[in-house]
RODO-2510 file (C-alpha; in nm, 4 decimals, decimal comma):
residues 369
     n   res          X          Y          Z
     1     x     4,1557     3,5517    -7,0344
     2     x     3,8644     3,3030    -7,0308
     3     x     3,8450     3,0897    -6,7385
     4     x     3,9676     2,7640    -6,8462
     5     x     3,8182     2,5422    -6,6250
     6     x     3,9244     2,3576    -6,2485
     7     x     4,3221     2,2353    -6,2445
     8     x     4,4571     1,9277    -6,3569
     9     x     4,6438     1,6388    -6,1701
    10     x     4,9374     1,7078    -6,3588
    11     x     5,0739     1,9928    -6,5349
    12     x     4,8536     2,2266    -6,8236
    13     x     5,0123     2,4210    -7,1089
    14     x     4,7948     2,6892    -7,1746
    15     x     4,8105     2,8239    -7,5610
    16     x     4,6672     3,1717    -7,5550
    17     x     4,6024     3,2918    -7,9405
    18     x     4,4259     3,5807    -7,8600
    19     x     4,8244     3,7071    -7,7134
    20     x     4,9472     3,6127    -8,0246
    21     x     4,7389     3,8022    -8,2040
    22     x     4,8415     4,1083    -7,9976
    23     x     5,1748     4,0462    -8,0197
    24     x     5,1457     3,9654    -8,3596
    25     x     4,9732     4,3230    -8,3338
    26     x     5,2728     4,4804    -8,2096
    27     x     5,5087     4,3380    -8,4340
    28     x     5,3092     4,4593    -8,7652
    29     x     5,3020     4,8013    -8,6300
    30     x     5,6433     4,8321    -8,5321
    31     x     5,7396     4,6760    -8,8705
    32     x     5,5497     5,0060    -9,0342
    33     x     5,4912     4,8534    -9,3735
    34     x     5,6562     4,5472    -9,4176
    35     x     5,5064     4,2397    -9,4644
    36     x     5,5120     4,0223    -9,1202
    37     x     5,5874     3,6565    -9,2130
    38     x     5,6370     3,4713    -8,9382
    39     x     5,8129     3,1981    -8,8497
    40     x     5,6747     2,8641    -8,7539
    41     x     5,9229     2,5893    -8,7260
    42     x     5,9911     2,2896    -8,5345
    43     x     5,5812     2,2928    -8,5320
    44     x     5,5297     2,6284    -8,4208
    45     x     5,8239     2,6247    -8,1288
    46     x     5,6297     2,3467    -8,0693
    47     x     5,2802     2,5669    -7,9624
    48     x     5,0862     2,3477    -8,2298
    49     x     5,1680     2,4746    -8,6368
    50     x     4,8085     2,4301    -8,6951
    51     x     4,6206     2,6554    -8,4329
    52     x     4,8744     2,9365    -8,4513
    53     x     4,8965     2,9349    -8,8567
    54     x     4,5356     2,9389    -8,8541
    55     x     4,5007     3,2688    -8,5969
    56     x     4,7583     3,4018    -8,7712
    57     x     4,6065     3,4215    -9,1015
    58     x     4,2653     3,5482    -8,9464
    59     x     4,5196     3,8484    -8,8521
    60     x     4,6537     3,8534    -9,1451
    61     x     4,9766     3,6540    -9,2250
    62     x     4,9712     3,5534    -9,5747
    63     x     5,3254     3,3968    -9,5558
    64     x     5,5130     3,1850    -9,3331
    65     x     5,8353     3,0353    -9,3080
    66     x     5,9752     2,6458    -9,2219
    67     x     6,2513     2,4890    -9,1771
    68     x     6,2209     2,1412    -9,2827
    69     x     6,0246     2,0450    -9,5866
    70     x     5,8114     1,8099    -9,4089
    71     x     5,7181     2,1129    -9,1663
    72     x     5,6234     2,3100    -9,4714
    73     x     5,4071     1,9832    -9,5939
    74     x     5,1962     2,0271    -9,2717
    75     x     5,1618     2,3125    -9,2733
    76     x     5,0203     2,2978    -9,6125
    77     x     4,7930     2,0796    -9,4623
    78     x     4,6828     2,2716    -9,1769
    79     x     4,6173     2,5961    -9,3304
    80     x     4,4127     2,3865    -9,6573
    81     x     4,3147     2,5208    -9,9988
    82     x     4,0961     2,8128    -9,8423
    83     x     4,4375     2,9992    -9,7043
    84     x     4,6548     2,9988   -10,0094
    85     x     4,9558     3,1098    -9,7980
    86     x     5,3099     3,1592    -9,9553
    87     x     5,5287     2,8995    -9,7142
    88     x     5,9101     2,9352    -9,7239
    89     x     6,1392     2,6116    -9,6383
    90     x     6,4814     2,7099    -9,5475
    91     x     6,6435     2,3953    -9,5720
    92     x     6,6115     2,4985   -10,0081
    93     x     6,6060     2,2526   -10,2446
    94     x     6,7786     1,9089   -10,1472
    95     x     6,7708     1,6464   -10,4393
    96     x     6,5473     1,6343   -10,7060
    97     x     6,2665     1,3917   -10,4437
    98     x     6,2510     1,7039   -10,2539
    99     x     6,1623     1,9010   -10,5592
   100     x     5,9182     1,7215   -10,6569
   101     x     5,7520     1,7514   -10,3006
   102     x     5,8120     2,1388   -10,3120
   103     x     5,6300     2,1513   -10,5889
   104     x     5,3395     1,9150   -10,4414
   105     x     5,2546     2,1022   -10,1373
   106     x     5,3219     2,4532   -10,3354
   107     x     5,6266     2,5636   -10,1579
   108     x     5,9178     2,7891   -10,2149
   109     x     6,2741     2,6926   -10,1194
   110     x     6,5090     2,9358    -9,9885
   111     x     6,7916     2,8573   -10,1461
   112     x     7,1569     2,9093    -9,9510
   113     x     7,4284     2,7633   -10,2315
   114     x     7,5493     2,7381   -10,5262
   115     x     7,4504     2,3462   -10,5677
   116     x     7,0586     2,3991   -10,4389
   117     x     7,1103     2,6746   -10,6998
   118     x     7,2562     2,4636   -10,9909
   119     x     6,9843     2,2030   -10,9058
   120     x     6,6704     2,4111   -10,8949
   121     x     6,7592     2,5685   -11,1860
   122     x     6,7691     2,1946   -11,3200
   123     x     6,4239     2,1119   -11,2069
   124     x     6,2892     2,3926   -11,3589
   125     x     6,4314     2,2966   -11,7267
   126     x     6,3067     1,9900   -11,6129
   127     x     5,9445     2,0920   -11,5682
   128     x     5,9502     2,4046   -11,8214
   129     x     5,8197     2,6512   -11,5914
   130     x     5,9938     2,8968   -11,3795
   131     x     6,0023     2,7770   -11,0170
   132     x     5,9855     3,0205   -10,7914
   133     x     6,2903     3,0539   -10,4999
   134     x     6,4075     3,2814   -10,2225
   135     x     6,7914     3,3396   -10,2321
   136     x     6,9637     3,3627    -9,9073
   137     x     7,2766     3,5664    -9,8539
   138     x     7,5547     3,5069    -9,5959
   139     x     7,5720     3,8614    -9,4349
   140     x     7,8471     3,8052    -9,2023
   141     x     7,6695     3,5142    -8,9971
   142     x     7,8667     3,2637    -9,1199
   143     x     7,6338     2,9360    -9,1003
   144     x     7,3979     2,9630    -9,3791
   145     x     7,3671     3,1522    -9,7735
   146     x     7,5869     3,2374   -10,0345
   147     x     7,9138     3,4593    -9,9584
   148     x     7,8949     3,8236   -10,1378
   149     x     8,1921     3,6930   -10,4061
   150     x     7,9193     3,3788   -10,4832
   151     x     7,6581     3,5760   -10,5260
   152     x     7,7927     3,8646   -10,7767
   153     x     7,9010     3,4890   -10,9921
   154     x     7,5732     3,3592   -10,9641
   155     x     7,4265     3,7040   -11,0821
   156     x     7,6674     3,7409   -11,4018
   157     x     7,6124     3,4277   -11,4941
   158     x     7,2623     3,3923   -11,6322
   159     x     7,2681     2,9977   -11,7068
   160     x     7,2828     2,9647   -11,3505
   161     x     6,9555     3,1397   -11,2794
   162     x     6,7560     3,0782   -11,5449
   163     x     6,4357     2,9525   -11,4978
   164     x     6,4171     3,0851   -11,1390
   165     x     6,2069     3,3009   -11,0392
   166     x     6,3789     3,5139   -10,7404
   167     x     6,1131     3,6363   -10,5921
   168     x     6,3100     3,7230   -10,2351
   169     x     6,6536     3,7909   -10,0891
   170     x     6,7254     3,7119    -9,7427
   171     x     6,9510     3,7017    -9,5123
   172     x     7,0090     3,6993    -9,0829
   173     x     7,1321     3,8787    -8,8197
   174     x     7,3520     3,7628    -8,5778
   175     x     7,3415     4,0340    -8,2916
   176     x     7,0047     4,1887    -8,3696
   177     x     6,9077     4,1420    -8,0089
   178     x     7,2129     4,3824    -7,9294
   179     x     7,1117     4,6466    -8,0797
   180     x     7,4315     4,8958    -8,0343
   181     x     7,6606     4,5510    -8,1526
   182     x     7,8650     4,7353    -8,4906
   183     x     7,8274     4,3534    -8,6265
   184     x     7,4373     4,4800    -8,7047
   185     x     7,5455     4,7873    -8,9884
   186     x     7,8360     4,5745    -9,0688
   187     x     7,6059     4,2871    -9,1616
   188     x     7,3661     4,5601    -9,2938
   189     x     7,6460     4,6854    -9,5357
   190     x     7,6666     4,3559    -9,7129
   191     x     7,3515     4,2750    -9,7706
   192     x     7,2655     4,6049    -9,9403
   193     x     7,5391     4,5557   -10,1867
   194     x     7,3539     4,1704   -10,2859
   195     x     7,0027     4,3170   -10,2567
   196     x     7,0835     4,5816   -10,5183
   197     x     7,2138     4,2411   -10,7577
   198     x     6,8870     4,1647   -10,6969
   199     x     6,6187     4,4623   -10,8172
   200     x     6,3042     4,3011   -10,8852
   201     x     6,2970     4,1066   -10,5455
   202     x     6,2171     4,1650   -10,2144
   203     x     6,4571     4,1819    -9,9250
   204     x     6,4015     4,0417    -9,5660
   205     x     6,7320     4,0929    -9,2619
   206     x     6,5341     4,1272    -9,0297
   207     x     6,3894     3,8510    -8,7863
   208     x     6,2398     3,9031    -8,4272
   209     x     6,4949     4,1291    -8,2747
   210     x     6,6226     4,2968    -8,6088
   211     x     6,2713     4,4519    -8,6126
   212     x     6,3254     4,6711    -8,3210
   213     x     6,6560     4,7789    -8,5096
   214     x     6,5016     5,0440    -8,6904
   215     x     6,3611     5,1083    -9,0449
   216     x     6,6567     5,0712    -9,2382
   217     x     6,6457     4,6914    -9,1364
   218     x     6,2972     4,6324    -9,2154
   219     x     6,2784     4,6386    -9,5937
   220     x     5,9644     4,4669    -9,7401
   221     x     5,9181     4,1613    -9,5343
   222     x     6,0257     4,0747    -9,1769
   223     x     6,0249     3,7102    -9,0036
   224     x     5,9488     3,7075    -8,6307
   225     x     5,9701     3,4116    -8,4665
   226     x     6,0146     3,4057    -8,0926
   227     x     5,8735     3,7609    -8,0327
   228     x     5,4674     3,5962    -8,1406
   229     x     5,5377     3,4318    -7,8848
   230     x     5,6164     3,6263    -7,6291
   231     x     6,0056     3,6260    -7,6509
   232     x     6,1668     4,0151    -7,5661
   233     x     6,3812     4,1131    -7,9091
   234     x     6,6628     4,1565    -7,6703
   235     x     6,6405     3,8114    -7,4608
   236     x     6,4905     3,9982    -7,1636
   237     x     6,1034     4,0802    -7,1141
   238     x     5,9429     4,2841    -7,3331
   239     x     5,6129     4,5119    -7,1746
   240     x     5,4921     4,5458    -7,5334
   241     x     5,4705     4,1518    -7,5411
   242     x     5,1847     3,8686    -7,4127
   243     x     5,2662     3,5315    -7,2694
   244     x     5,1270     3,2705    -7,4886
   245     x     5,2571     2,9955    -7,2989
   246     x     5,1643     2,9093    -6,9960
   247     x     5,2513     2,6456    -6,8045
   248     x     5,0937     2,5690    -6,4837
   249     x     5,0879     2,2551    -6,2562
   250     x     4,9674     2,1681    -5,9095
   251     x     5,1784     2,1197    -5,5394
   252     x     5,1538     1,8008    -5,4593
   253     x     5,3107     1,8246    -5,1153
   254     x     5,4069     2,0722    -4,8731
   255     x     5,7644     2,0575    -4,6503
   256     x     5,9196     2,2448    -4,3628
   257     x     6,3482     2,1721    -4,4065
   258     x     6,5316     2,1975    -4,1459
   259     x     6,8807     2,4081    -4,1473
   260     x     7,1442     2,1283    -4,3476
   261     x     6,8769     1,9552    -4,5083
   262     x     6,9912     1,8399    -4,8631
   263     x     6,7473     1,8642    -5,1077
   264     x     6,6772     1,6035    -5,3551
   265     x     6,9718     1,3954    -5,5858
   266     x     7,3135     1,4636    -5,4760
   267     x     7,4239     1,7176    -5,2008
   268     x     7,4161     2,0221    -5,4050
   269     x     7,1017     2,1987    -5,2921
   270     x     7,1303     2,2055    -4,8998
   271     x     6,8831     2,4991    -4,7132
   272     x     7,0843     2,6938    -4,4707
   273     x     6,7985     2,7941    -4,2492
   274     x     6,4280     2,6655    -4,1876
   275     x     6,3157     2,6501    -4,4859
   276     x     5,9278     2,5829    -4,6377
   277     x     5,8630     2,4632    -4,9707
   278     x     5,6133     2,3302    -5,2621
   279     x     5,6876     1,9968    -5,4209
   280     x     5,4983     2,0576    -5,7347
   281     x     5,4011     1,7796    -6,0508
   282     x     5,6634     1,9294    -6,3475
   283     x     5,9672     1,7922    -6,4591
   284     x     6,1859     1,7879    -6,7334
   285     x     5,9636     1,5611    -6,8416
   286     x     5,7179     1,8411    -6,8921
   287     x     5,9803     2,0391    -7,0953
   288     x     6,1049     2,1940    -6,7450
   289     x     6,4719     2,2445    -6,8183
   290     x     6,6871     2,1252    -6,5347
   291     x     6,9294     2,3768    -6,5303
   292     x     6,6336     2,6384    -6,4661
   293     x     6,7410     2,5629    -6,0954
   294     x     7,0420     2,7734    -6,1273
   295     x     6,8534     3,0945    -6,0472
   296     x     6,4823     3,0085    -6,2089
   297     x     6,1385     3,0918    -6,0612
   298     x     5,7949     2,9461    -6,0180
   299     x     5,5060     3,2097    -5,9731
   300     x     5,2897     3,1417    -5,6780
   301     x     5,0846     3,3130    -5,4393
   302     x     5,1560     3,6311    -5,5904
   303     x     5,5605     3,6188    -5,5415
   304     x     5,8278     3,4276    -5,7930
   305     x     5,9422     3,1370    -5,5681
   306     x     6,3041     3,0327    -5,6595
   307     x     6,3445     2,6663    -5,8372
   308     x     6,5633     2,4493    -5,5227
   309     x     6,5527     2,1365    -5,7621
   310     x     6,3979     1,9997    -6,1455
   311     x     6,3397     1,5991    -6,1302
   312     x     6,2198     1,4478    -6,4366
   313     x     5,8326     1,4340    -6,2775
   314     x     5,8346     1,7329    -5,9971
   315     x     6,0226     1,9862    -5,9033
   316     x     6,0332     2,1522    -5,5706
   317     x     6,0235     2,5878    -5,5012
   318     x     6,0409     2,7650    -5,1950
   319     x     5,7104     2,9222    -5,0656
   320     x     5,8288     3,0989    -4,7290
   321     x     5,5084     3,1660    -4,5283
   322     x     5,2784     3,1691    -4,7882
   323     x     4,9339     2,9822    -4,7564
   324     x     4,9467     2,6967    -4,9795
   325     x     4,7809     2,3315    -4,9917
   326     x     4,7871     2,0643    -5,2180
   327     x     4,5714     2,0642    -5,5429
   328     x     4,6661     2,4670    -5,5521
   329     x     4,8301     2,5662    -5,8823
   330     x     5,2125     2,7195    -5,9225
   331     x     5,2552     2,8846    -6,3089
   332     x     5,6153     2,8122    -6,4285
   333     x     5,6331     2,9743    -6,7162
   334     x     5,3570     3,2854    -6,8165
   335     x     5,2559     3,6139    -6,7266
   336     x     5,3777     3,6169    -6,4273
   337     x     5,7094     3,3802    -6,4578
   338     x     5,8291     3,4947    -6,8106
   339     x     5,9783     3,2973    -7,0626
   340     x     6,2825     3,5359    -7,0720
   341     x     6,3570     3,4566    -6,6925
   342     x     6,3169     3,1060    -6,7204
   343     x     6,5480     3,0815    -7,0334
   344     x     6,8247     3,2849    -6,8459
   345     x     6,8042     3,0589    -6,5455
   346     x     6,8358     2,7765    -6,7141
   347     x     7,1756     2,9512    -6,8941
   348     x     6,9850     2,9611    -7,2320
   349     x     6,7452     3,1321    -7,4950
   350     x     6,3863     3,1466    -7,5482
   351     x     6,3597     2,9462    -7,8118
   352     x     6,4745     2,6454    -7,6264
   353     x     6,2485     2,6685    -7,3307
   354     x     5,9268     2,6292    -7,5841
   355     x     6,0184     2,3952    -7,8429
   356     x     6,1220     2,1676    -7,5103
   357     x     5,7682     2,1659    -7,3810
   358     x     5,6310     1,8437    -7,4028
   359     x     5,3228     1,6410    -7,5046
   360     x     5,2589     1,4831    -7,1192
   361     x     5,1394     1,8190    -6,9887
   362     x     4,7727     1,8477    -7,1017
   363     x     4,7128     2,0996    -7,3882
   364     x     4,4485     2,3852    -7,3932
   365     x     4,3885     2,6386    -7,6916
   366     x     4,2224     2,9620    -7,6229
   367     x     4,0899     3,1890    -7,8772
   368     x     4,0864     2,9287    -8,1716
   369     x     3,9913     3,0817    -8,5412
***
């Protein structure tokens, strides 16, 4: 990795795109075929929409999916009329305002019921062109797409697609990242049956961990999300996966605890022998999730360095005898303290540890297309 320069007062996130790129790397081969769209919303898990959608296109990607409409708009933006990209918004098709806009920015609404159904199919009279659409099944997930009964109806009745273009089926696994889970075949099962209503399209189950499921999962276009990123398809770390974030900050003070001392707000963090540690400048105002002190680590001096306590500004990690001074830098989440480990600390997933990251910690993109 290039050397990116002498360490801030305060904390540095650290975008490397050259990792996506490998991981994005990994995921295409391991996909063996299928078209890798991946997933950029809530800005990118909030890594910047417009840096990654830009290295990601230089690798490749020719379509991406959103969740919000004004996510796909900016992305739009980002990627401008030299990367014609197909962008997916999963939110479908609103009100007839938010068809309009669809149609604006060029984008394709995945549409998950019967009334975004009944009302693209009325913008499209509307406009007297097809409009193209993605339909998205309920497999067994039970949040989001139409149920197997609704979607044999919509398919015998012809009113209620004309003028659509389908030009994908979709749907999304609930236990992909357990892969021996029976839920996987069962939710397989169904979405066979509505794939085959659905001949000329193209089928995608499969997001980050459902491509480590196996070919019969893949069909011709996967979504990855969290593993670009770095995120193991089973919500541990992955060897075959780079760090993109990293997020590193410097001690600002050194301690020696005494056996009792309390530690910070309360009395719940009290040091039952001598104990030295690293106040460091990260918070949860720096996306550092306060829970992460429930078994989290800080990388430093070669050694994770358990989390005693996350305040909003610092946060404060034991360094035993290692040498340490202020100004040197701990890395709380990268190569060496992996987004996997910090999410299960903090009792939660990957996903939420990187769209938490904030704007305070200084930003720095390496290996820009």
């Amino acid at each position: 990795m290039p050397d990116p320069g002498p360490a801030p007062a305060a904390a540095r996130l650290t975008i490397d795109l050259d990792a996506l790129a490998h991981n994005h790397a990994v995921l295409t081969a391991e996909a063996a075929g299928a078209e890798v769209a991946p997933v950029l919303k809530a800005d990118a898990y909030g890594l910047g929409a417009g840096p990654v959608a830009r290295r990601l296109w230089a690798e490749g990607a020719r379509s991406f999916f959103v969740a919000r409409l004004a996510e796909g708009e900016a992305l739009r933006a980002h990627l401008g009329p030299a990367r014609p990209a197909t962008i997916y918004v999963l939110d479908g098709l609103t009100d007839e305002a938010a068809a309009l806009r669809l149609d604006a920015a060029g984008l394709t609404p995945v549409l998950s019921s019967l009334p975004q159904i009944a009302g693209a199919a009325a913008h499209a009279a509307a406009i007297g062109r097809p409009a193209p659409v993605a339909i998205n099944i309920d497999s067994g997930m039970n949040r989001q797409g139409l149920t197997l009964e609704e979607t044999h109806a919509v398919v015998q009745s012809l009113d209620r697609l004309h003028g659509l273009d389908v030009g994908l089926v979709m749907s999304h696994l609930g236990s992909a990242f357990e892969p021996e889970n029976p839920r996987n075949s069962r939710q397989l099962s169904v979405f066979l049956e509505t794939r085959s209503l659905f001949p000329q399209a193209r089928a995608s189950l499969a997001a980050s961990p459902g491509v480590f499921l196996g070919p019969e999962y893949r069909f011709e276009l996967v979504r990855p999300g969290m593993a670009l990123f770095g995120g193991g398809p089973q919500e541990r770390p992955d060897a075959r996966l780079r760090a993109v974030a990293t997020l590193t900050a410097p001690i600002l003070d050194i301690r020696n605890l005494r056996a009792g001392d309390v530690v910070g707000y309360g009395e719940s963090v009290r040091v039952e022998a001598p104990t030295r540690v690293a106040v460091v400048a990260a918070g949860y105002a720096d996306g550092v999730m306060r829970a992460a002190r429930n078994g989290g680590y800080a990388w430093f001096a070669g050694a994770a360095r358990p989390m005693l306590i996350v305040n909003m500004d610092i946060l404060v990690i034991e360094i035993g005898d290692a040498e340490a001074q202020p100004g040197d830098t701990v890395e709380i989440l990268g190569p060496n303290a992996q987004l996997d480990d910090l999410a299960a600390g903090g009792g939660t997933v990957a996903h939420e540890i990187l769209v938490r990251l904030s704007r305070r910690a200084e930003r720095l993109y390496l290996g820009g297309a």
